[in-house]
Structures are given as structure tokens and as C-alpha cells.
C-alpha positions as a Markdown table, in Angstrom:
| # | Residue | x | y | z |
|---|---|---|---|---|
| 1 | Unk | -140.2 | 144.9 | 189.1 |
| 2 | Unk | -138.1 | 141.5 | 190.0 |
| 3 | Unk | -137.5 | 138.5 | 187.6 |
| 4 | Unk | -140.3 | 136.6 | 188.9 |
| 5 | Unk | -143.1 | 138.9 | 188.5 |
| 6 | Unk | -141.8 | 139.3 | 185.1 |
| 7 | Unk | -141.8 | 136.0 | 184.1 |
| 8 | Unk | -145.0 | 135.5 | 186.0 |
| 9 | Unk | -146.9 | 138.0 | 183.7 |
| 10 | Unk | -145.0 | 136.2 | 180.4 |
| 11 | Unk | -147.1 | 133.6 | 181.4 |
| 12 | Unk | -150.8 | 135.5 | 181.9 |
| 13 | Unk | -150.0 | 137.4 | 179.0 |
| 14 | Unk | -149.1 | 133.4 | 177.0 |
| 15 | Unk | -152.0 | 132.2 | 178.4 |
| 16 | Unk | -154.2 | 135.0 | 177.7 |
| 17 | Unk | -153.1 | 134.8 | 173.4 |
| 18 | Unk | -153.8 | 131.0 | 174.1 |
| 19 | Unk | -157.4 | 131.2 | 175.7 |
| 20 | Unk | -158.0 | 134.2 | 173.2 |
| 21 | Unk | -157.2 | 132.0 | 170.3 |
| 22 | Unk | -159.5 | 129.3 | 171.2 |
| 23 | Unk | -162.3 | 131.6 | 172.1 |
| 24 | Unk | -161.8 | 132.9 | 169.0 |
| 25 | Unk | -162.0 | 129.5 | 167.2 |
| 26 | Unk | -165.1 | 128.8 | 168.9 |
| 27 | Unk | -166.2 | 132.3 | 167.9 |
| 28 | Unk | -165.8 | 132.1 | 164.5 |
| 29 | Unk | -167.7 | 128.0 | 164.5 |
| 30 | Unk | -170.5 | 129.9 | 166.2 |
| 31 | Unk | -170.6 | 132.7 | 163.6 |
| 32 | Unk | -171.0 | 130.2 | 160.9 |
| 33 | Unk | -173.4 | 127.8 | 162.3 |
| 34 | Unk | -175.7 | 130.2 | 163.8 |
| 35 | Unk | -175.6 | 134.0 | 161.4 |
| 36 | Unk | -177.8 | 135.4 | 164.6 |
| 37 | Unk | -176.6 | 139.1 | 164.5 |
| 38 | Unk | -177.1 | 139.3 | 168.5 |
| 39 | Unk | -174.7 | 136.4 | 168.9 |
| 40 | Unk | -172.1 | 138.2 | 166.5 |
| 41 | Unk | -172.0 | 141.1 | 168.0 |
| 42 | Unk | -171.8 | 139.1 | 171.5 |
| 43 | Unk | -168.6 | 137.2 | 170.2 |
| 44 | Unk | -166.7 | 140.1 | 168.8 |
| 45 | Unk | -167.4 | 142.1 | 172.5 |
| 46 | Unk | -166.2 | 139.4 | 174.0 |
| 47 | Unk | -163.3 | 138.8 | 171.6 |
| 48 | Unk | -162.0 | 142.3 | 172.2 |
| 49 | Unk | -162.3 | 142.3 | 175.6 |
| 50 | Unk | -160.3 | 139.2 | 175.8 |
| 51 | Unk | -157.4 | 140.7 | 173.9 |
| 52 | Unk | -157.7 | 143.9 | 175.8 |
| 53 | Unk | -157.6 | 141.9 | 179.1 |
| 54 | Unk | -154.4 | 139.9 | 177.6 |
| 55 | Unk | -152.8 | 142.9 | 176.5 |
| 56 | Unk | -153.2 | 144.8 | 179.9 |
């Protein structure tokens, strides 16, 4: 793997934690304006899968 790959997936991997907190932000408004257990369940499969894609 060269330097600039590495640094190149520094980055994804920053901007993945960044997008990941925000979503989860949002996730967490939605969860407490709206208790729908559909839309909970929805957020934290989409939450994981965020931090699984970031981690990757």
C-alpha cells in the first residue's frame, strides 16, 4: 500500500465518523420527536451500517 492510498482512506474513514455522527444526531432528534418503533428500528439499521461501512 503507498502513502497516498493510505492517507486517502484516513480521510473516508474521517469522513465516514463525521457523516456517522450527524446521522446519528439526526437519529436520535427523530427518535425523540417521533417514538414510531418502525422508524427506530430504521435508524439504528442504518446507524450500524454506517459505522460498519466507516470501519471497513
Amino acid at each position: 500500500m503507498t502513502r497516498n492510498s493510505e492517507d486517502e482512506d484516513k480521510h473516508l474513514f474521517e469522513m465516514g465518523l463525521v457523516y456517522g455522527a450527524i446521522l446519528g444526531c439526526l437519529g436520535l432528534i427523530a427518535l425523540i420527536m417521533f417514538s414510531e418503533p418502525r422508524l427506530i428500528i430504521a435508524c439504528l439499521i442504518f446507524l450500524i451500517w454506517i459505522l460498519v461501512f466507516s470501519l471497513i
